[in-house]
LORO-307505 format. One record per residue: residue in one letter; x, z, y of N, C-alpha, C, CB in turn. Coordinates in steps of 0.05 Angstrom, whole numbers, padded with zeros to 5 digits, always signed. Each point is the difference from the previous one (the first is absolute). Glycine has a CB too. Layout:
REM LORO-307505
aXZYXZYXZYXZY ...
This chain:
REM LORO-307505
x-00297-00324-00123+00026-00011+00005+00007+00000+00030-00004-00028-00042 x-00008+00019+00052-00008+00003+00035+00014+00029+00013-00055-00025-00007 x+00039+00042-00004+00019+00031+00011+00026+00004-00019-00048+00030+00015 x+00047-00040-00040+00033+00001-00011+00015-00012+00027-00008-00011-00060 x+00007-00015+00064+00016-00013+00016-00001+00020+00025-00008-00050-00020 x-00011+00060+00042+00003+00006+00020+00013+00027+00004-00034-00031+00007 x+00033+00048-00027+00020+00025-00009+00020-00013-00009-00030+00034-00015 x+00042-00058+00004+00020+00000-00004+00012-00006+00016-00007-00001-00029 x+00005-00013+00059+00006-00013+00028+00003+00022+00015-00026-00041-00003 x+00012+00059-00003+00003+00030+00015+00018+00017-00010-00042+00000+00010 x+00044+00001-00033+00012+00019-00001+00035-00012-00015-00057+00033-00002 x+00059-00057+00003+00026-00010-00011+00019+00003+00021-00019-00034-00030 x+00013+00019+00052+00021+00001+00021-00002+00038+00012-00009-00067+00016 x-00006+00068-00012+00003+00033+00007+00019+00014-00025-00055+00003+00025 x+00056-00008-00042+00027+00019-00019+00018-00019-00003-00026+00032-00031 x+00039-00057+00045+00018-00005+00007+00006+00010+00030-00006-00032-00036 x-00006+00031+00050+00004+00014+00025+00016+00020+00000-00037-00011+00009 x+00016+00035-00030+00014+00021+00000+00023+00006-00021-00042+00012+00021 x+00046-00025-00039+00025-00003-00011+00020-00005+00016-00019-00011-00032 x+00022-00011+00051+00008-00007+00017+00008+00018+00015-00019-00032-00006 x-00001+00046+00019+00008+00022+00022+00019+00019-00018-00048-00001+00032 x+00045+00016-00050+00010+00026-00014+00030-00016-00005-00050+00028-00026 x+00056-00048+00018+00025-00007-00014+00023-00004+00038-00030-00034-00065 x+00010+00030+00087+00020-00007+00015-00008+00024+00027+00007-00061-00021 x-00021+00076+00009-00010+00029+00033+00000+00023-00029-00052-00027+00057 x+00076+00030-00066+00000+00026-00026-00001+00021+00013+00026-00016-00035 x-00013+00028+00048-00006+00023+00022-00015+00005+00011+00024-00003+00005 x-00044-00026+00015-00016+00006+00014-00039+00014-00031+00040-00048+00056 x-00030+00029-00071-00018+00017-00022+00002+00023-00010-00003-00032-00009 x+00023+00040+00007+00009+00022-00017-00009+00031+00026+00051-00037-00036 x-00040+00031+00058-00004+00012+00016-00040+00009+00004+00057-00025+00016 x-00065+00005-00019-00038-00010+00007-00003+00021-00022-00014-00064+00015 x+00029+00058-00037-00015+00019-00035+00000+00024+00014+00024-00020-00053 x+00010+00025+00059+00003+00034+00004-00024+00010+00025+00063-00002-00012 x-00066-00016+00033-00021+00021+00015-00028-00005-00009+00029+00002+00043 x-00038-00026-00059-00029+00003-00008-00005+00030-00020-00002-00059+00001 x+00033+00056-00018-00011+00023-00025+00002+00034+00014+00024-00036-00049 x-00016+00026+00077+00002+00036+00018-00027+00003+00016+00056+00001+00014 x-00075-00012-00020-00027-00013+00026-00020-00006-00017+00026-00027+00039 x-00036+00053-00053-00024+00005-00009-00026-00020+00008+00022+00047-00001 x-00020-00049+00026-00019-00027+00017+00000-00034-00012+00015+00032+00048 x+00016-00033-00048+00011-00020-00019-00007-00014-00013+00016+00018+00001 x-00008+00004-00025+00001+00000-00034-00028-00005+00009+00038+00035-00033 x-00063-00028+00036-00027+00004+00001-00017-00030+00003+00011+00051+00022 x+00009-00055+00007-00010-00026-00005+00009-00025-00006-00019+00020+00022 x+00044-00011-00029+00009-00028-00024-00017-00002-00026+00051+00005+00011 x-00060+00025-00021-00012+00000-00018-00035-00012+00002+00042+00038-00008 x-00048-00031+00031-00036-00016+00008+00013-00029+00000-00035+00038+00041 x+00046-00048-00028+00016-00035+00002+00009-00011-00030+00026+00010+00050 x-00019+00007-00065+00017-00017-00026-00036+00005-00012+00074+00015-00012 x-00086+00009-00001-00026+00002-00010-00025-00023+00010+00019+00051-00003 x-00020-00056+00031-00018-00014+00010+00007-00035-00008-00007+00044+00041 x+00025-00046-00035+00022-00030-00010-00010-00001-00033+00057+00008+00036 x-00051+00008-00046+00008+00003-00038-00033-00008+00000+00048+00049-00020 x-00072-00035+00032-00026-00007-00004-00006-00025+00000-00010+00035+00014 x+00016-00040+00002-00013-00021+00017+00017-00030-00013-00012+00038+00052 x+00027-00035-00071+00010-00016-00012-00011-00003-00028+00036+00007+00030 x-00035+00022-00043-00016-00007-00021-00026-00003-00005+00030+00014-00009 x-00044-00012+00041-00031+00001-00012-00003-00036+00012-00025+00066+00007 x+00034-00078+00001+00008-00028+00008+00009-00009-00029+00016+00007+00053 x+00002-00002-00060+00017-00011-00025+00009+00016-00021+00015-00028+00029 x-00024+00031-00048+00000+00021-00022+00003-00018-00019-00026+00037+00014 x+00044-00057-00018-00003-00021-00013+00025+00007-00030-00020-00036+00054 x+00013+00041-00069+00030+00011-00035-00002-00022-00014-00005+00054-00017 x+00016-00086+00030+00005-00025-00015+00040+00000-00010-00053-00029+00036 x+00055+00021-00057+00027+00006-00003+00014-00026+00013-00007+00030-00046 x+00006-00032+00077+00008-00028+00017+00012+00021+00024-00044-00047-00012 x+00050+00029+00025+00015+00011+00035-00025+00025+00007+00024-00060+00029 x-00046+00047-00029-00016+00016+00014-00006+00040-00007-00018-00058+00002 x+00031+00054-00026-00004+00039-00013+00017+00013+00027+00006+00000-00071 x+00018-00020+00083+00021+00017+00015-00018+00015+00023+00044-00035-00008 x-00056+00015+00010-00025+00010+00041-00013+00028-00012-00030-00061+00026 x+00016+00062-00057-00013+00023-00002+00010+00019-00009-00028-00021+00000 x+00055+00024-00012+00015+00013-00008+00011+00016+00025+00004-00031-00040 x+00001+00009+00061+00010+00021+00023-00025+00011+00019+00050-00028+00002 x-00069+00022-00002-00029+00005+00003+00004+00034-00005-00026-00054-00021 x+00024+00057-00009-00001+00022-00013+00023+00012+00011-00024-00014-00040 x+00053+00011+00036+00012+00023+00006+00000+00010+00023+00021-00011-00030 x-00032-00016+00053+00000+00016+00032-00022+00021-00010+00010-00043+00043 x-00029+00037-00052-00024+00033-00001+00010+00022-00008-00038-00022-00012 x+00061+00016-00013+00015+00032-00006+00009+00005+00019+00013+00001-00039 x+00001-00018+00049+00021+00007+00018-00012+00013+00025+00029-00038-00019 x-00050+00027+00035-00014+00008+00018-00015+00030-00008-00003-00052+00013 x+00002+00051-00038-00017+00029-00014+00023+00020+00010-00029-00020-00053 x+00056+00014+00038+00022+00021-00006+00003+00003+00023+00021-00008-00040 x-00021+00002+00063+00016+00000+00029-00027+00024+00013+00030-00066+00006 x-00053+00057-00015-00016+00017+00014-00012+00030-00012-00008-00048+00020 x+00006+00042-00053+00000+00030-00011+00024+00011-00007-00041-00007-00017 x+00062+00002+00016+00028+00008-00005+00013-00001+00021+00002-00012-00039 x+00010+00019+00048+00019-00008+00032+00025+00016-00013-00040+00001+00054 x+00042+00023-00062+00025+00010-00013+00008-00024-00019-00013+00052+00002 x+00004-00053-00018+00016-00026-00022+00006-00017+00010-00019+00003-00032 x+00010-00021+00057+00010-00017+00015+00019+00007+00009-00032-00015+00007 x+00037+00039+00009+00022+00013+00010+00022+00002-00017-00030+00023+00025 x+00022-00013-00052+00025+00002-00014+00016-00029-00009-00022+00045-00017 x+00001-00062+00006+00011-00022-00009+00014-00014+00026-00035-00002-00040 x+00021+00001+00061+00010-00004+00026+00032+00002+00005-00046+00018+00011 x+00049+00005-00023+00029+00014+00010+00012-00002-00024-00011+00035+00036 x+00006-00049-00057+00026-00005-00028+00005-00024+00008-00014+00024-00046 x-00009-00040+00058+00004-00025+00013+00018-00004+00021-00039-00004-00013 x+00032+00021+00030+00022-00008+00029+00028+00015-00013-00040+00006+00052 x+00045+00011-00062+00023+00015-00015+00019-00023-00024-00036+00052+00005 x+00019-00076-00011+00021-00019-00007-00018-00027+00005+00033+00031-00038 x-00028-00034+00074-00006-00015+00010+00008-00029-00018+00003+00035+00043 x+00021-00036-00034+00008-00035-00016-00010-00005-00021+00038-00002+00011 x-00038+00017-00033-00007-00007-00033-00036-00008+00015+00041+00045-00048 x-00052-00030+00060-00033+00001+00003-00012-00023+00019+00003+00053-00005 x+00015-00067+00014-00007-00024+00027+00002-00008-00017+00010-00002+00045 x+00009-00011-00055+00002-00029-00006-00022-00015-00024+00054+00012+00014 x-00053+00005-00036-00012-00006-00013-00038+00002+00003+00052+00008-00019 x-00061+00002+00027-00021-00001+00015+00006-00030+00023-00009+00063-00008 x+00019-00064+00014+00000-00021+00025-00005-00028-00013+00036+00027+00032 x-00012-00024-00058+00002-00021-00012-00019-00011-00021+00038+00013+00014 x-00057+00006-00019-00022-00004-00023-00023-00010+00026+00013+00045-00050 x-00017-00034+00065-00024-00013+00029+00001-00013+00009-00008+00022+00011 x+00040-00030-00001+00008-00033+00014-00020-00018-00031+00072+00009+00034 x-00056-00007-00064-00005-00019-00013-00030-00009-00014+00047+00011-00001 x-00068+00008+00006-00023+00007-00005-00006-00015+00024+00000+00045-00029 x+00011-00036+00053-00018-00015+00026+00008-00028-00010+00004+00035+00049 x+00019-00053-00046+00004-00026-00007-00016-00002-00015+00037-00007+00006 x-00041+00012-00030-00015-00010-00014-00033+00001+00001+00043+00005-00020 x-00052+00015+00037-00028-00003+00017+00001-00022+00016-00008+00045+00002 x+00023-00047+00012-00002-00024+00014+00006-00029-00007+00007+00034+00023 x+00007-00034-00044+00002-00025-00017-00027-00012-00001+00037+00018-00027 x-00056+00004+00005-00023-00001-00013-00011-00015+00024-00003+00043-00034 x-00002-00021+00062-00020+00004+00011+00000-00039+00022+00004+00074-00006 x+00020-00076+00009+00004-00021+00012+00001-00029-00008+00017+00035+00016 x+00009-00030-00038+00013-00020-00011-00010-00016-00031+00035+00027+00031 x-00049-00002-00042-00002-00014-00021-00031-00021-00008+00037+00043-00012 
């Protein structure tokens, strides 16, 4: 329970943060996507950063209780695809990349708004409850 709580302290306010940031710097993100997905260097190492993160979470917490806590390993796991796809795929990143920036608005918000409320509620857990 100990590392539930301290992943959830970590990582709650950090996806309010960045909800935060994307809903009120939309440009200044959108702009960051378009030159990471042109910068092969990039993509590369967002992809070692999301993979190394996604590890290092689930080999800490690998915890499939049907409570708050599945959320930490659930996103555990998809940073490792995600970190996978970024580093053996870089075209599919690229493409999805660009259906993404190509309808910017529909693609911020809702992303922003599912991570702001996931972070609150990490941090609820992690703090408050």
């Amino acid at each position: 329970m100990q590392t539930s709580l301290f992943l959830a302290k970590l990582m709650g306010p950090f996806m309010i943060v960045m909800a935060a940031a994307i809903a009120l710097n939309s440009d200044h993100f959108k702009k960051a996507i378009e030159e990471g997905m042109n910068s092969p260097i990039s993509l590369l190492i967002a992809g070692m950063l999301t993979l190394v993160t996604g590890l290092a979470i689930v080999n800490t917490h690998n915890v499939w209780t049907l409570d708050w806590r599945v959320i930490i390993t659930l996103l555990g796991w998809l940073s490792i695809i995600g970190g996978i796809i970024r580093i053996a795929m870089p075209g599919l990143v690229k493409s999805i990349g660009e259906k993404a920036l190509n309808n910017w608005s529909s693609y911020q918000v809702f992303p922003a708004v599912v991570f702001g409320l996931l972070g609150l509620y990490l941090t609820y857990e992690g703090y408050l409850a």
